[in-house]
C-alpha positions in Angstrom: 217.1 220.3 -100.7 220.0 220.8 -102.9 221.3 218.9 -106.3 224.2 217.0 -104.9 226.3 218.5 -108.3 225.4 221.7 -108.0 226.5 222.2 -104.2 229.5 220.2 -105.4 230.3 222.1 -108.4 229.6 225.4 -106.4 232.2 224.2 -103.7 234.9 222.6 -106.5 234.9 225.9 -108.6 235.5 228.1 -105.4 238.3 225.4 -104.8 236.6 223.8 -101.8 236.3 220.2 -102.0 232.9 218.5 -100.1 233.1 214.8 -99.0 230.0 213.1 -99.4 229.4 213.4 -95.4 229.8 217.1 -95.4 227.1 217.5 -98.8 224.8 215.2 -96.5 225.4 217.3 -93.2 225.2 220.8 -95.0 222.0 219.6 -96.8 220.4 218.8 -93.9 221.1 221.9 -92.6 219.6 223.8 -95.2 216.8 221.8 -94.9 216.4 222.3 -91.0 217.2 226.1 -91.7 214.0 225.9 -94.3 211.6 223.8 -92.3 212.2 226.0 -88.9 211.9 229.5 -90.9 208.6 229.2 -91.8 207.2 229.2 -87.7 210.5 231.8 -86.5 212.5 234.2 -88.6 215.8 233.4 -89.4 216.6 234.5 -92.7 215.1 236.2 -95.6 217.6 233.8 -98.2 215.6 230.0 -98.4 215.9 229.7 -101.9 218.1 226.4 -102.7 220.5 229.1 -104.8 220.6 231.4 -101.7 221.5 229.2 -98.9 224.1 227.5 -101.0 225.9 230.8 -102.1 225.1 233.4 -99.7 224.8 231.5 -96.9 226.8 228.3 -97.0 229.9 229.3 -99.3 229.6 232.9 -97.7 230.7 231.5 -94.4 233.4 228.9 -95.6 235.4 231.0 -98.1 237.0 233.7 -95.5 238.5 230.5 -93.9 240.4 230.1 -97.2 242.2 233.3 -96.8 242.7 233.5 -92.8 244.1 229.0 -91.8 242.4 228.4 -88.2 244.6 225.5 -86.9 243.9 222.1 -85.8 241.6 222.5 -82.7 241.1 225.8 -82.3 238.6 227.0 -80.0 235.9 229.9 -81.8 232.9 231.9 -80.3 230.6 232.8 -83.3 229.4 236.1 -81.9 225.6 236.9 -83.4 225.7 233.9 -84.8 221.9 234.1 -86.1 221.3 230.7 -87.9 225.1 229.4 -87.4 226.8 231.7 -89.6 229.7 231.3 -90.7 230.6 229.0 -88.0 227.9 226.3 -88.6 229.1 225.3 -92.2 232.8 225.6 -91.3 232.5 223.2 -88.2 230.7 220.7 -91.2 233.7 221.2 -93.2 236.2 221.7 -90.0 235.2 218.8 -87.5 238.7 219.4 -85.5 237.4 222.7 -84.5 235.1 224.0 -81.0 232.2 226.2 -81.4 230.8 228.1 -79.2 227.3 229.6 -80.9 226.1 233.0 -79.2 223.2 235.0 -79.9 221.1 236.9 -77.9 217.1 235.6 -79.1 216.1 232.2 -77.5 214.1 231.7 -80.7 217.5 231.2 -82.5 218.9 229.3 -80.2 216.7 226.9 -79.7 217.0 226.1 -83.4 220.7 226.2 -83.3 220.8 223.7 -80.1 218.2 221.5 -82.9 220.4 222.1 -85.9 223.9 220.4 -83.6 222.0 217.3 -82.5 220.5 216.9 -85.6 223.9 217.4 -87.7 226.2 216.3 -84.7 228.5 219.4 -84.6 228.6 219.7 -80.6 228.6 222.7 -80.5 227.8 224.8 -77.0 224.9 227.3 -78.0 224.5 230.4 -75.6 221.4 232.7 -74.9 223.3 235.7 -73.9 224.3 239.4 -74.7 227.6 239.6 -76.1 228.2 242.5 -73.8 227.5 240.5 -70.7 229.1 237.3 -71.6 232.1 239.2 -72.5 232.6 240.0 -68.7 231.9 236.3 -67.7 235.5 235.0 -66.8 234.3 231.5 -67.8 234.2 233.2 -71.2 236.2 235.7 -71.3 239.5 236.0 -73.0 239.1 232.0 -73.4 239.1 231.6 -77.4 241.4 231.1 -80.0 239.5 233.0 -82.1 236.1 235.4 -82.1 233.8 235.8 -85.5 231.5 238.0 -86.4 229.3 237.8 -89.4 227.3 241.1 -88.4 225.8 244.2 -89.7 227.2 246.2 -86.8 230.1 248.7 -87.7 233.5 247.1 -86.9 234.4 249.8 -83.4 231.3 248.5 -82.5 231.7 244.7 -83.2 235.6 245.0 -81.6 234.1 245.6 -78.5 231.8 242.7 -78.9 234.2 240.4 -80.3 237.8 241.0 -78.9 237.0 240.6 -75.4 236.3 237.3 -75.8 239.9 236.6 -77.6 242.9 235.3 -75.4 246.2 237.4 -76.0 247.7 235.9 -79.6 244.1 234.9 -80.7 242.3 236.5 -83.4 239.1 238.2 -84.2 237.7 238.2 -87.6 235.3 240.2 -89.1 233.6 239.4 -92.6 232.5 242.3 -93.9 230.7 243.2 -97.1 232.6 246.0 -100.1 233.3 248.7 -97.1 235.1 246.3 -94.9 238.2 248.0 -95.5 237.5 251.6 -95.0 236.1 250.2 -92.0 239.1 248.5 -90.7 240.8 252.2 -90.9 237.5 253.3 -89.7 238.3 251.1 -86.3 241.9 251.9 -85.8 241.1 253.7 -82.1 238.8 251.0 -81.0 241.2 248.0 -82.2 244.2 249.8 -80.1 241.9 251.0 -77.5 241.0 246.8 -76.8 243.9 245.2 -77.5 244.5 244.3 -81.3 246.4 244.9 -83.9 245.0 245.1 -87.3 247.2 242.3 -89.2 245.2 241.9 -92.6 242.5 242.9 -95.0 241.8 240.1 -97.2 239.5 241.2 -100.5 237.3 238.3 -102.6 234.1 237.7 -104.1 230.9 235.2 -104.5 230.7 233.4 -107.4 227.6 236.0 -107.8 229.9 238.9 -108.0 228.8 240.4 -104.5 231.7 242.0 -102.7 233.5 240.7 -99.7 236.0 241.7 -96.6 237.5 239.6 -94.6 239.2 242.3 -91.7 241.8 239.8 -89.3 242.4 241.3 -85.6 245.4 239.7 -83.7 245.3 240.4 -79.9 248.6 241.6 -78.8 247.2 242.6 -75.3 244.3 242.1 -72.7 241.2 244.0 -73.1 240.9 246.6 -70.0 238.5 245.6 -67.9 236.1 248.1 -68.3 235.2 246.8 -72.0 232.8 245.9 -73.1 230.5 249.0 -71.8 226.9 248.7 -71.9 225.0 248.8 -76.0 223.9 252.1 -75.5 227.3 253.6 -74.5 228.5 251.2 -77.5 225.7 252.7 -79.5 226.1 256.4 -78.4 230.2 256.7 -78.3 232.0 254.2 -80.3 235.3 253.8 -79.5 
């Protein structure tokens, strides 16, 4: 799929350095994500360029701002095709991932893409709002990522639930992340965070990025997370 060089010089120039394993493990990935895209839709990006930069690199470069420590446990909340916590777990072996997403279709493929890169990861057909009431899940993880469209109240709600008191939840954003993190003050508070930091960057391509870090200073009440279409309807 890829040029070993290019994924290589792509990683060292960001300041990322790939073992030989991980270029193996993350090329097989891409070409899993490739193969499996053309029977269910998973992403629009399946150029070589693309999944390197906008998918791969994407997902690993917030984790160069924000240091997750040595055996953290992390619930990838819409994870879609395993982003960002697919390529991390490659570069992060230490770590626990628990994949969510609410299509079978894409779990199914993310279930393939563990046993056929060996990440173990535990892969969940579930709403986010459901599992997030589920005291086998909730308030269990170190920390709770979101690579998502979904304005940040919104994704808080989601996301922090899941989040033990002292964990974190981080959101990566695209060039609005932080007028969104002000935009989310209410619902932060309202669940339990604290806004710690707003971390600014960019792809080698020049597209913008946010990386918005929630610490959880307190339990979510338990009436969170409400339904989508109360979500939808009244953000917090």
């Amino acid at each position: 799929m890829f040029t070993k060089q290019s994924l290589i010089t792509l990683f060292e120039n960001s300041g990322i350095a790939l073992s030989d394993e991980q270029f193996s493990r993350l090329d097989s990935y891409a070409e899993q994500l490739v193969s499996y895209n053309q029977k269910v839709n998973l992403t629009a990006l399946t150029s070589p360029e693309d999944i390197a930069e906008k998918h791969f690199l994407d997902s690993i470069l917030p984790f160069c701002h924000f240091k997750i420590k040595s055996g953290a446990s992390l619930i990838d909340v819409g994870t879609g095709a395993g982003f960002p916590s697919c390529p991390f777990k490659i570069l992060r072996d230490d770590i626990k991932i628990t994949l969510l997403d609410s299509l079978l279709k894409r779990v199914n493929f993310l279930t393939l893409i563990s046993d056929k890169i060996g990440l173990c990861a535990e892969c969940v057909h579930a709403r986010a709002e459901e599992l997030g009431r589920d005291t086998d899940y909730r308030e269990r993880y170190d920390i709770a990522v979101a690579r998502a469209v979904a304005g940040l109240p919104v994704l808080c709600e989601y996301c922090l639930p899941f989040v033990r008191v002292g964990g974190y939840f981080l959101s990566l954003k695209g060039s609005r992340g932080e007028q969104e993190a002000k935009e989310a003050y209410t619902a932060i508070k309202t669940l339990g965070g604290r806004l710690e930091e707003v971390f600014r960057y960019s792809l080698p391509s020049g597209d913008e990025r946010t990386l918005v870090v929630v610490r959880k200073i307190s339990q979510t009440p338990p009436k969170y997370p409400r339904n989508k279409g109360q979500m939808t309807k009244k953000p917090l």
